[in-house]
Structures are given as structure tokens and as C-alpha cells.
N, C-alpha and C positions, 0 to 999 in steps of 0.2 A: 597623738592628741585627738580625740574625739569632741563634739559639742551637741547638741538636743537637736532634734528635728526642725525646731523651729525657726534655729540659725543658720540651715540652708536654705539656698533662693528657693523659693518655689514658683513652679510656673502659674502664670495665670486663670484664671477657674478654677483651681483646685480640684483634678483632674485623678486625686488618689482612691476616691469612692470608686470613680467608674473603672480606674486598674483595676480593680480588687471583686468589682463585678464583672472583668473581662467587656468590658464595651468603652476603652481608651483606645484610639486611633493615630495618637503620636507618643508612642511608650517611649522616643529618642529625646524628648523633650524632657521628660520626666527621671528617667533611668538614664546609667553609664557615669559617667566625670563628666561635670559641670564647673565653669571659673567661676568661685562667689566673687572676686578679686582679682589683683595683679600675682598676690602671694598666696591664695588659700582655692582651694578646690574640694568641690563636694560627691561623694559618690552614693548613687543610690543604686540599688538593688531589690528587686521582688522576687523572692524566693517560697512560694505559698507552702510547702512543707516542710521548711526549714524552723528551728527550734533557735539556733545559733547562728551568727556570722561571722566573719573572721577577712578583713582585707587585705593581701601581702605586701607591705612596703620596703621602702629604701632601694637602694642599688641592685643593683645584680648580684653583685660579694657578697652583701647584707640585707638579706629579705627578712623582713621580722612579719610577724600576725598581730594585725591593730583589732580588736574587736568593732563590729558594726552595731550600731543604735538602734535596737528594736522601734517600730513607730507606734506610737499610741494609737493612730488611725486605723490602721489596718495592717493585721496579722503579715508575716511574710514580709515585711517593707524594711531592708535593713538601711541606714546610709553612715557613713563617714565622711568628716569635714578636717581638714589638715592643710599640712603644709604642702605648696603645688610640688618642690621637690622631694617631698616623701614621694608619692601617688606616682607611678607607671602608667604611661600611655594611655595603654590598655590591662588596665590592672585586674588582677586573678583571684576570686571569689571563694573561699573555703566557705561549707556551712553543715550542719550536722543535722540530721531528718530523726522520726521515731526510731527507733531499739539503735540507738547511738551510731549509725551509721554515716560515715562523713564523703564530703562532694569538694571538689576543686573544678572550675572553670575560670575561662580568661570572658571576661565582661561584653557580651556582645554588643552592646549601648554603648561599648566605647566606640565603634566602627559605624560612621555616620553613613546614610543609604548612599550606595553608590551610582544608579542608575542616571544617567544624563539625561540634562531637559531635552537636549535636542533624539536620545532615544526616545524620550516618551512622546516626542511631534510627530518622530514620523510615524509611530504603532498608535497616536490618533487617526493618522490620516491616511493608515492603512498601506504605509508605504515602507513598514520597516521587513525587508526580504528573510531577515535571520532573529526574528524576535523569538526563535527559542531557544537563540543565543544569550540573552535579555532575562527572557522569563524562566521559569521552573528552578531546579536545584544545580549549582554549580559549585562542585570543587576549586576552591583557589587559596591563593598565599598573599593574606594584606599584610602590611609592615613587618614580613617575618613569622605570620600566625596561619598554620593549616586553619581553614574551617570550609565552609558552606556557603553559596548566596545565595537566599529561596525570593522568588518574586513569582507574583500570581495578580491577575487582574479580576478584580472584581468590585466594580462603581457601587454595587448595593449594600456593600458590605455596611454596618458599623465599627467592624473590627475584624481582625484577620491574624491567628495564630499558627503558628508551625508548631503540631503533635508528632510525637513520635514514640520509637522505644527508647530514648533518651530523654525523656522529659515525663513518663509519666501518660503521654498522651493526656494533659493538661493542656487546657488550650489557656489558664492563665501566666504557664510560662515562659513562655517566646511570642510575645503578639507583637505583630511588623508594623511598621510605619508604611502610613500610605503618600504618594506622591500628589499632594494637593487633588484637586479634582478630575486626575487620568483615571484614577481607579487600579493604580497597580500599587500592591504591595510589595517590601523589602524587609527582607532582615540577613547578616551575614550574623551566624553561627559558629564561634571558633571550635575546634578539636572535634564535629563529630566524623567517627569513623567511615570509609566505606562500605558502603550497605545498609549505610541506618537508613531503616523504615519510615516515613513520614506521611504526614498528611496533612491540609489544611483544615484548619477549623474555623468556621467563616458563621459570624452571627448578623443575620440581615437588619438593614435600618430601623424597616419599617416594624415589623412585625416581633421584631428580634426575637430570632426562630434561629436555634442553631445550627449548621449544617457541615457535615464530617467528610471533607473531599479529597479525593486523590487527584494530583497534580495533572491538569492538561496538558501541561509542555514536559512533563515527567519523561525520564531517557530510559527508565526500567521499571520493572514491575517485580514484588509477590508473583510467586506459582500461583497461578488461579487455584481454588474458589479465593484467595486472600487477594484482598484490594489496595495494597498501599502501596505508595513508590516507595521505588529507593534509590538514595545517593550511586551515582557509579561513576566512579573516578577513573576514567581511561588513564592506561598509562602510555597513549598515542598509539592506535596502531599504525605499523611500518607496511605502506603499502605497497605492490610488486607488480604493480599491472597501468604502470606508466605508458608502453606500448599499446597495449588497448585502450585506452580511454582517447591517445594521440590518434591511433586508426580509427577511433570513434566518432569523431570533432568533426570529420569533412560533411560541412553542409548537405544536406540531400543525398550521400552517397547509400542510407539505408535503401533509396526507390529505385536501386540499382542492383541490390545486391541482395542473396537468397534470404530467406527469413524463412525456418521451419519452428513453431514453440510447440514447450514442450509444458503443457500447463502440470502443475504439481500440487498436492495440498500435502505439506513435510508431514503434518500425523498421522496420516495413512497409505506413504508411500511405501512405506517398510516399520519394521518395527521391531524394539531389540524383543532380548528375554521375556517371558510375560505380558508382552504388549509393552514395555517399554518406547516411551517415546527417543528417539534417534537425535541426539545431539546436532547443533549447526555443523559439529568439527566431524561427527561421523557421518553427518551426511557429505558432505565436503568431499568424504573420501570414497564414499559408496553412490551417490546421485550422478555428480558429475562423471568420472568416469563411465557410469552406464547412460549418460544421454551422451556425451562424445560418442562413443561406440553406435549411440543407434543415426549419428548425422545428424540432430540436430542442431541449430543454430544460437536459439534462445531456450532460457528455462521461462516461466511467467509462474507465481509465486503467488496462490493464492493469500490473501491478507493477512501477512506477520504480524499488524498492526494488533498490539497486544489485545486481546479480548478475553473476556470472563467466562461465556459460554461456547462449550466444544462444536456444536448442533450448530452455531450461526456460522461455521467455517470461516471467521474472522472477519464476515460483513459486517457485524456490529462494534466496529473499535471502539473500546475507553482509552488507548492509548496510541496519539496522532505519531508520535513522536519515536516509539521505543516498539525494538523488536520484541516478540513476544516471549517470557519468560519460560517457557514450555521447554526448548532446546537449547536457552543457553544465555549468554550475556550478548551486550551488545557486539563488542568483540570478536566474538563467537561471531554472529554473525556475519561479519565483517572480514571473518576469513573465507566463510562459506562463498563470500560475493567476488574474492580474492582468488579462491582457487577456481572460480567458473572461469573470471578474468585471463588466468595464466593456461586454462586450458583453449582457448579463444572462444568459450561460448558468454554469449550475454545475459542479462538476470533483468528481470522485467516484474513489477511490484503492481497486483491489483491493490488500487487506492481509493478509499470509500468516503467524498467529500459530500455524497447527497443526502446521507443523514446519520443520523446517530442514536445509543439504548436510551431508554428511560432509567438505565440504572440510578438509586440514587448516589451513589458512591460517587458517579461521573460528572458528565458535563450537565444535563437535564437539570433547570433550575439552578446554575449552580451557586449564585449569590444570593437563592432564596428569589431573583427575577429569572425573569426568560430573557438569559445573558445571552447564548450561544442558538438560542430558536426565537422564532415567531410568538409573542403572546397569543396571538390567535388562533387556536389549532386547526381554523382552516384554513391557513399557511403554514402553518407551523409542525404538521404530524402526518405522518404517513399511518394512516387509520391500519391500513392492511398488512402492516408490516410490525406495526404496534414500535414505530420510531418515531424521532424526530428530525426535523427539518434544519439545517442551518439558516438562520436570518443575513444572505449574502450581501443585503444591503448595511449593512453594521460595517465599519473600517476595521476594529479590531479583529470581527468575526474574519473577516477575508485574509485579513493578516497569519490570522492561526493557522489557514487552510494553505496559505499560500507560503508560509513561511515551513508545514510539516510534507509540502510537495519537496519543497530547494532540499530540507534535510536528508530527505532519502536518496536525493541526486547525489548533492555535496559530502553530506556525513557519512553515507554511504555506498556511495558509490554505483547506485543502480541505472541502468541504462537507458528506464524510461516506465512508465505509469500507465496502468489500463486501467481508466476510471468508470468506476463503475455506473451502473444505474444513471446514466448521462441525462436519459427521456425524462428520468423522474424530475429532475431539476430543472428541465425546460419548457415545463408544462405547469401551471396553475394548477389542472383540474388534472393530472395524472391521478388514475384509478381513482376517481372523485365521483361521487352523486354529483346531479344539477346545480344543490342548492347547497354545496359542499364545497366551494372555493370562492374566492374572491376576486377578482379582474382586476386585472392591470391597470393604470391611469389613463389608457388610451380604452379600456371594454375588454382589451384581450384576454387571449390563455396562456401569454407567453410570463416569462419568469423572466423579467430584463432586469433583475438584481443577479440572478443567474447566469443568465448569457453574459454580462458584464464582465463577471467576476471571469468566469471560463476561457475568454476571450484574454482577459488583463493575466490570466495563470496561464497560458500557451504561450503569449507573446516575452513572457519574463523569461520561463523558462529554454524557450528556444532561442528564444537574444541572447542569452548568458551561457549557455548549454548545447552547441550546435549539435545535433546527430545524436542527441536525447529523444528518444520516441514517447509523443505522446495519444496514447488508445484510447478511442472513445467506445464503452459497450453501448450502445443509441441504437432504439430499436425501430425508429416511426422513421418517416419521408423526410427530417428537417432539413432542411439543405444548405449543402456547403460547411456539412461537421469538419472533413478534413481540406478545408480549404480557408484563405488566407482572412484573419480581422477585417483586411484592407478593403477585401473585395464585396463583403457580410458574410463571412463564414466566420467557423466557432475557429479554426488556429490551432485543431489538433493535426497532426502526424499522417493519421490511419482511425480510418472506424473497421469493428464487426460486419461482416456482413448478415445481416441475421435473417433477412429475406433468402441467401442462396442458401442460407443453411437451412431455416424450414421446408422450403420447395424441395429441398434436394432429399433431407429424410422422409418426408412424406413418401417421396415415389419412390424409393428405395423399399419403404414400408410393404410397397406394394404385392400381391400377387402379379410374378411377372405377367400371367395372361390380363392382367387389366393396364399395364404400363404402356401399351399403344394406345390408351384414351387421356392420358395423361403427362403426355410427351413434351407439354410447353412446361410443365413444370422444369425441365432440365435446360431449355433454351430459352426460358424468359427474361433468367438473370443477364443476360449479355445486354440487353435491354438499356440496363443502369449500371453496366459493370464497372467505367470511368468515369459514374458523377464523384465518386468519393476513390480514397486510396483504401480498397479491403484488405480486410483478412478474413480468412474463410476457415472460421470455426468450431470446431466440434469438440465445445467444451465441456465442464460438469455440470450444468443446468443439463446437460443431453442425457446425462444417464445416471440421473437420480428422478423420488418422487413418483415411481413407479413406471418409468418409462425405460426404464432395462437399458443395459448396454445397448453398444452399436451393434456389436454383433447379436444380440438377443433381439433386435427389430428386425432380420432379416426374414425373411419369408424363408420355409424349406426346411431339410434336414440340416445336420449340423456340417455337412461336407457343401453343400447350398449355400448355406449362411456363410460361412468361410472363405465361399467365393464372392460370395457377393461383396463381402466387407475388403476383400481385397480391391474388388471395382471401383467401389467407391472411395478408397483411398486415392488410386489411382487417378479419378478422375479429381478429387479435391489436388494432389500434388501439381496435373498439369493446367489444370486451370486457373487463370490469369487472378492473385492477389496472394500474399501471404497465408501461409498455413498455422492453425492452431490442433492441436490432437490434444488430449486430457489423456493424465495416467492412464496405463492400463489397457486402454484401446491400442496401443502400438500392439499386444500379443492375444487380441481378443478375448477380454475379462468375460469373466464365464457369468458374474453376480451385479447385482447394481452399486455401484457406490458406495462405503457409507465412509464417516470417518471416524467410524470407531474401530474402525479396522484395518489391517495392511492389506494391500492387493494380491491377490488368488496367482501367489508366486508359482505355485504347484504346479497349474499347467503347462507350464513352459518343458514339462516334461515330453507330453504328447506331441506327435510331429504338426499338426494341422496348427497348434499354436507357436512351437518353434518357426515353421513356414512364414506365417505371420508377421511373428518380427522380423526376419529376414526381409521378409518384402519394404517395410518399415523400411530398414536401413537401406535397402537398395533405391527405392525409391529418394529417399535423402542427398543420398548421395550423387545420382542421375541429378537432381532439383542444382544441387548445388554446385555441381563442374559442368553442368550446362547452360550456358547466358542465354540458349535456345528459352529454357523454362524462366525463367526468373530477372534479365533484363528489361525486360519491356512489359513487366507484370501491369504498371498503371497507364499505358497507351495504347488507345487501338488499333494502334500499329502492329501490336505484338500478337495477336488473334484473327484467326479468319476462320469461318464455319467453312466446309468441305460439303458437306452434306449435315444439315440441322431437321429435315423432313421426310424421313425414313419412319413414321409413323408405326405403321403397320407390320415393321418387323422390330421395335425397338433396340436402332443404331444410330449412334451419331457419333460424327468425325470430325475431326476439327486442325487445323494449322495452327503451330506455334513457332514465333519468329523472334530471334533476339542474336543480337550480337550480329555475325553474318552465315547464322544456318537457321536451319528449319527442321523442325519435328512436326511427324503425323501422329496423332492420338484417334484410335478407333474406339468403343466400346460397346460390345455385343451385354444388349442388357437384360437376355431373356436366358433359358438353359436349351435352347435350339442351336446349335452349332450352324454357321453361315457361310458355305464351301462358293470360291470362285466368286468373291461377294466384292465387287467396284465400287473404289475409293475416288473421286477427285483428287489428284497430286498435282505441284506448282512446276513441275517436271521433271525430265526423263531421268533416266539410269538406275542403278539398284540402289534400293532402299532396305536395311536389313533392320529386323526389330531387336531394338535395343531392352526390352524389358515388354514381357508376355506375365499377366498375372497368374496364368493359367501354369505357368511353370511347375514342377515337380518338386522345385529346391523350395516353391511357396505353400505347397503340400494339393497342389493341382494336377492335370490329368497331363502335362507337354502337349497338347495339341494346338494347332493352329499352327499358321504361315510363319516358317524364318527367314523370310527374306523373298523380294519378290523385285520385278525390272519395269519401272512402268513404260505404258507403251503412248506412245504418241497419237493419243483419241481425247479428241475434248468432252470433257463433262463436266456439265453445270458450272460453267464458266473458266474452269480450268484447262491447260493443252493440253494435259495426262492424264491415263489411265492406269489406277494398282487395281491388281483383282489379288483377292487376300481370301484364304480361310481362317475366318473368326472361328477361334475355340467359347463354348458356351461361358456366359455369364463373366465375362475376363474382357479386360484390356489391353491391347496390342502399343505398344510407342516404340517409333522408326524413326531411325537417321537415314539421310544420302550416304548410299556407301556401302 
């Protein structure tokens, strides 16, 4: 039985025009099964290119097709009114479009929003840890029915549709219900597929300007240049790395124990066929293995975080949420993180919370306000980078940032976040004109929505997450990065050293005959070496941008250069704070960077680059079965200079103490070989050198001292005396024994 539109209820306002003009804000009040009564129920439907309707009733046994009542109002408006026992639940929609093509769906309007009031308290107040559990696209089974649940927040909206390639990319026909004035949107969607494409279609209040957005809590992406999310229905990965994450958990035990990374950017670590890009599951099987092998500890991963363009090496994420589509599903990478696990190396994700693209596709504007930035762009834009800023003071904003931190921990499993560009967010006036920022409520230059928030993101994650590393790259004097909320510090893990790393390639840079004028460049970091927990270095900012590899800054021939970069490894390995190396440096990359390309595999043919890596691993390896090196990296206990003012022949020597031995590090850092040349040592007996860079097996000359007795003559404060022949330009490291 059918009856006329008019003898169903209709809700109050008359809210059919503005359906049909797509700027209705409660389509559940309007559409789905509605009681006219105790016995009769009404069903409406908007179907805008439908011609016919057709609704399934009766039983399960007995499904018949009632035809639907075209509306005299507005085109697309089908409804039936019947009996409540004809009508299913959620009853299933036949309808027929141009060149007589026919559609079956189950009624999404039957399925009332699900979100809790009390989710949407805490994602006002900035306190919901997993709102992208909440928000974006979610696979699930209500009463029986596969479908979808899409939620997106946006207060400016007037209305808010889900497009896709299941709909036409119409944004009149799926527009969600928003949850009173939170600003979050709902719709669950029965039967669509995995993979369907989507996107929000979001028409602002004020202006009603309409605007085409890919989902911010989105879990996947389109292959770039294509912008749309997609549904991805895990079907659970089975995870195998219980054992690691349990050795992982013990409080503090990271400032005890080696840490070598091994920074990667996955599009131009290798590369299949034709430049093909290398799957998560092929790298999995060709990365790991080759950083196990070279001794390392960590991988560090430059930003998966999905992005559009190649050139920004994933600094610019439109996708907080979702690995990047390039090599593979989420899955995919979640074996990649799995099989690092099972080999016992760890996976370390730089994560970009200090700003974001202007795309319009993304977050920039995305309700048509400055949701996710500052109205004002000068807070609100990084003029030089041609980004924008997050507005940290906003609850939902922090929510997002703090809630796409937990996922990469939790959903993914990664061991800890090197966040980028730290300074920029803790400065007002970073890289600003005069008359280019705005001061804080006290005059200042600090960003105490910033610090806030950074502070409130270390202390979650470390309270929740013990022996999760959190990295600050921070490049200025602020103090107290890696030290506790409690005390005023920011409540990361470890900061960059970026001061010993500029000092140190500077004079590296140098002509050794100018390196005795410039000698405090190597001794000045010990200075500050224990205000913060370092790491020391030498990433991809170092050798892009026309600043050449490491080995391409060295002064000299290419057998010169080759030694020198081995010194300087040597002396980054023994000196006190974790180690960073960027691809390619481990076999001395012959080209600078770029990531259109794989690394200059080739030379690993010649010996001076084979030596290379070897020294690489040897070095590794020494770092990490010796508590001599890497124990007592953050106290100054673990360091003592020997000799620091040997100027004028550029030498410096130094003690390293951990566990209960000691290591002497010399480094002759000119090409003058230094025969019968006294060490300070902590005492007597033979000391043989456990690792000479100058070695033959590193593609060096074998020269210098293997082993030497010191003798009982005080110097410079020491009871001992070594006398050593330093081989040029190399490094000497000695055990007792």
C-alpha cells in the first residue's frame, strides 16, 4: 500500500528545498523509516538520478517491490508509507537511472548516527587519544549489514556529503548528519566495497562555497598525483614481534643501550625495473636484511605520511593518518615494521606536526574556515616554506595531531617519532620579518600553544608507551628539549645535535693545513654535550641542495677524501650520544642526493668504497658489544679528554668509560703521520688497538701502532704514558689488553 506525500509526517521547516539544494544538515530526520503511528511507517528516500523507485517488503520468504511515490517537490524524493510489518529495519532501495539501468541499496537513513556524546566531550576538549578511531572511514557490521562509518569534523560546514565512485561523486546523495554543534559529521553507508574512493564534499555556512576534500583521518590513499581516500578494510594483521615491543617497554633502558640509525627515504633507496618504486613487502626483504648486516640498530623513515608531491620528501603530509600509497597498503606496511621487529632492528617515523600544504584538496581551509591553521597568517603560515601552521591552541586541532602520533605507535607499531622542524613551532617570529609576527600574551616570541601541546604529546605518549623514543630535530639553544614537563623542559626522549654537526663538518670541510686555527670547532661541543640527550647526525639536509655528499666535502684526492670520511665516522661512532648516518653515506655516495633516483649502487664495486662499508659495519659492531662506547653516552662520566690542545699538529684524544673498561680514541686529523706521538692513558699495561681506520681491509695504507704498553710517566694529569704511531688522517681505538 502506498499513500501521497502528504500523508507522511514531515519534519518541521520543510527542509525538502534545501535537500535538493544540498545545504540540509539533518538528512536522518528527513530520510530512512520514520513511525507515522503505532502500525504505519514512512520511508523516504533521495535518489537525484533515479527515474523509478521500488522498496523490498514483507519477510525474508517473501520479499515483494512496493513501488515509491515520486514527490511533487523535488525531483529524486521517492517515499512509501505502509504497514510497520511490511517495512524491514533497514529496508533496501531498488531504483532505475537513465538508459534503464537499475541500483539496489540497503537505506543508510535507516542506521541512526552512532558517535557518543560522551566521544564527542572528550574530542571537544581535546582529550579523545584515538579520535581517528572516531573520525574518518570505518568498515563495520551494524545489525547484520557490511557497510562504512565516515565522520569528519567540520563546525563551518552547512552541510557535509560523502562522494565517491559509488555515488556519482554527487554530493546530493549521501549528506551526513552533523552532531549538534561539535562540528562532527556521520553517515554509515551499507555494502560499499573495499577501496571505494571517497571524499568529502563540504559546502561552508557562510559563503556557501563548496569545497571537494579528502579525508584527514583517512587510513589510505589514491597513488598520487590522485587525491581521494579509500575505505581499507584490514582484515587484522597478525602481529609476530611480541618479544620486541616487551624488550622495548623497560623505562629508560634506550640511554643505556647502542642506538646506530640508519635514516632511509624508501623512493630512492633502491629501485625495481625502470625506476620502479620497491614495495613495503620488497623492501622488507631487501632493506632489512642489508641494515642488519651493516649493524645497525634503528631504521628512521623519512615521512610515509602520505603526500602528493615527490620533491617535498614527505614533509608536506595531506595524510596524518595513512601510509603512503606509493609502496603499498597499510598492511604492507605493517609487515615492513614486522619484519624489522623480528630481525631486532627498530623503525623510527619522522613525523611533521609543525605545518602543513596549502593544497586544496587537504586540510588548508578545510570548511571553507581556517579549521586546522591560524586565520592570521602571521601565525598562521610559514611564508618560506609556502605552508601552514597548525592552530595548537584549538582542542580538536591537538586532538588530530596527538591522536595521528598514538596511531603510528599503536596501529602501527613504530618505536618512536622524530619530530620535525621542533624550532619552528616554538618560536613566533621563526624565519619572520620584524613586523611579521604577533607576541604572545606576555610580549614574547614563544609559541606557548606550542610548547603546550608538545609537552601534553611526550607526557601521553611516554606514560602510555614506556621506551617509545620521542626526537626532537630543534635547532636553537631552547633548553631542556629532552628533559622532563616537571622540571620546564619540552618531555622529549633525545634531541639532534645540530650544533656538533655543523662544527664538525665545517672543519672537516677544511684544508687540513688550516685545521690548527680551527681546533675548538672539535672541542667546543663537550661544552653542552649533557644539557640534552643527543644524537649526532648526519642526515639528508647534509647532502642535498648543492652541498654534496660527505664524502664530496672532503678536501683532497679521492684516496684523501676516503680517509678523511672514514675519521670522521670514527670519531661521530666514539663520541658520546647516538648516531644518525643517511643512506648511502655508509659506502661513500659518489652524487648528492636526490629522490628521483636509487643510490649509485655501482660503486660498491671499487675497493675504496667496499672498505667503506666495511668500516661501517665494523664500526657498528665495536659501538654495540661495547658498553665502553655506548653505556654512559648521556653522563659525564662516560668521557674525559686526554689531550684536547694539541693545536698545532691537529690531534685530539680522548677516554671513553662505560660499563667497567675504558677505550682510548686518538685522531690524527691532518695527512702528516705522527711517529712515537704521547697519549695521556688512565693506566699501565698493554693497550692494543682494536679498530685503526687506516686499515687495508678499509682501503687504507696499515700504518700506525698495533699495540703499544704504557709506561708509568704522568701527563696532563694522567699516571700514564702511550707513545703511538698515528698513521695520517685515521683513527686509532684501544682496549687494555
Amino acid at each position: 500500500m502506498t499513500t501521497a506525500l502528504h500523508n507522511c509526517i514531515r519534519p518541521p521547516g520543510d527542509p525538502i528545498a534545501r535537500l535538493g539544494t544540498a545545504r540540509w544538515h539533518d538528512p536522518h530526520g528527513l530520510l530512512g523509516r520514520h513511525a507515522v503511528d503505532h502500525q504505519t511507517v514512512c520511508c523516504r528516500s533521495f535518489l537525484p538520478r533515479a527515474r523509478e523507485a521500488w522498496l523490498l517488503c514483507g519477510g525474508a520468504d517473501a520479499l515483494h517491490r512496493e513501488p515509491m511515490t515520486p514527490s511533487p517537490d523535488l525531483p529524486g524524493l521517492f517515499t512509501w508509507t505502509g504497514a510497520l510489518a511490511d517495512c524491514p529495519l533497514h529496508p533496501t532501495i531498488l531504483w532505475s537511472e537513465g538508459g534503464g539501468q537499475t541500483f539496489q541499496a540497503v537505506d543508510p537513513y535507516s542506521f541512526p548516527p552512532h558517535i557518543s556524546g560522551f566521544d564527542l566531550h572528550l574530542f571537544g576538549e581535546g582529550r579523545h587519544w584515538h579520535a581517528h578511531r572516531m573520525m574518518g572511514a570505518h568498515p563495520e557490521v551494524r545489525d547484520g549489514i557490511p557497510g562504512v562509518r565516515f565522520a569528519v569534523w567540520a563546525p563551518g560546514a552547512e552541510r557535509v556529503s560523502v562522494v565517491g565512485d559509488f555515488n556519482h561523486w554527487d554530493g546530493r546523495s549521501h549528506p551526513m548528519s552533523v552532531h549538534g554543534g561539535s562540528g562532527v559529521w556521520e553517515l554509515f553507508i551499507p555494502g560499499l566495497p573495499d577501496g571505494a574512493l571517497y571524499k568529502f564534499e563540504i559546502r561552508n555556512r557562510e559563503s556557501g562555497q563548496i569545497f571537494v576534500k579528502s579525508d584527514p583521518y583517512g587510513a589510505f590513499f589514491e597513488m598520487r598525483p590522485n587525491t581521494s581516500s579509500r575505505v581499507f578494510a584490514s582484515r587484522g594483521y597478525e602481529w609476530s614481534d611480541d618479544a620486541w615491543l616487551q624488550r622495548r617497554s623497560a623505562p629508560n633502558a634506550w640511554k643505556h643501550r647502542p642506538m646506530s640509525i640508519y635514516e632511509v627515504h624508501l623512493g630512492s633507496w633502491k629501485r625495481g625495473v625502470a625506476g620502479r618504486f620497491l614495495g613495503y613487502r620488497e623492501l622488507a626483504d631487501e632493506l632489512i636484511p642489508y641494515v642488519r648486516d651493516r649493524g645497525f640498530t634503528h631504521i628512521e623513515l623519512l615521512p610515509v605520511t602520505e603526500h602528493p608531491f615527490d620533491g617535498s620528501w614527505g614533509y608536506q603530509s595531506t595524510g596524518f593518518f595513512a601510509p603512503t600509497s606509493r609502496f603499498g597498503t597499510p598492511d604492507d606496511f605493517r609487515h615492513l615494521v614486522d619484519s624489522a621487529h623480528r630481525a631486532g632492528i627498530g623503525v623510527l617515523l619522522d613525523w611533521v606536526p609543525g605545518h602543513f600544504p596549502k593544497d586544496a584538496f587537504a586540510l588548508a581551509r578545510f570548511d571553507g574556515t581556517a579549521l586546522y591553521e591560524h586565520e592570521d597568517p602571521r601565525k598562521g603560515e610559514h611564508r618560506d616554506w609556502g605552508t601552514l601552521i597548525f592552530n595548537y591552541g584549538r582542542s580538536e586541532v591537538r586532538n588530530f595531531l596527538l591522536s595521528s602520533a598514538l596511531c603510528w605507535i599503536e596501529d602501527f607499531h613504530i618505536d618512536g617519532l622524530r619530530v620535525d622542524a621542533v624550532a619552528s613551532m616554538l618560536y613566533l617570529d621563526y624565519s619572520r620579518q620584524a613586523n611579521d609576527w604577533i607576541p604572545n600574551e606576555y610580549g614574547g616570541n614563544e609559541n606557548l600553544d606550542a610548547i603546550a601541546f608538545l609537552r601534553e604529546l611526550n607526557r601521553t605518549i611516554q606514560g602510555n608507551h614506556p621506551g617509545v623514543l620521542m626526537i626532537a630535530e630543534e635547532s636553537t639553544a631552547w633548553p631542556g628539549v629532552s628533559r622532563p614537563p616537571e622540571t620546564g623542559g619540552l618531555g622529549f626522549t633525545m634531541k639532534w645535535n645540530m650544533g656538533w654537526m655543523h662544527d664538525t663538518l665545517a672543519y672537516f670541510q677544511l684544508d687540513p693545513i688550516h685545521r690548527r686555527h680551527h681546533h675548538n670547532q672539535l672541542t667546543f661541543g663537550m661544552l653542552y654535550a649533557y644539557t640534552e640527550n643527543f644524537v649526532l647526525p648526519f642526515s639528508h639536509d647534509e647532502v642535498v641542495h648543492g652541498k654534496r655528499t660527505l664524502r664530496g666535502r672532503m678536501p683532497g684526492d679521492e684516496s684523501q677524501q676516503h680517509a678523511q670520511l672514514r675519521l670522521l665516522y670514527a670519531y661521530q661512532w666514539t663520541y658520546p650520544g647516538k648516531k644518525l648516518l643517511f643512506m648511502g653515506q655508509e659506502f661513500g655516495q659518489g652524487t648528492e642526493w636526490s629522490e628521483d633516483r636509487e643510490l649509485d649502487w655501482y660503486i660498491l664495486q671499487y675497493p675504496l668504497h667496499q672498505g667503506m662499508t666495511t668500516l661501517v659495519r665494523d664500526l657498528n659492531h665495536l659501538y654495540r658489544n661495547e658498553p665502553t662506547l655506548h653505556a654512559a653516552e648521556f653522563e659525564p662520566e662516560g668521557f674525559a679528554w686526554l689531550d684536547c690542545d694539541d693545536a698545532s699538529r691537529s690531534v685530539l684524544s680522548f677516554l671513553r668509560r662505560g660499563g667497567d673498561s675504558q677505550m682510548i680514541v686518538v685522531l690524527n686529523l691532518t695527512p702528516v703521520p705522527r711517529e712515537d706521538y704521547a697519549i695521556p692513558a688512565p693506566h699501565g699495561g698493554l693497550w692494543t688497538v682494536r679498530l685503526n681506520t687506516d686499515s687495508e681491509f678499509y682501503g687504507g695504507g696499515s700504518r700506525g701502532s698495533l699495540q703499544a704498553r704504557a709506561e708509568a710517566r704522568p701527563l696532563r694529569g694522567f699516571t700514564h704514558t702511550l707513545r703511538l704511531d698515528l698513521p695520517p688522517l685515521a683513527a686509532l681505538i684501544l682496549a687494555p689488553g
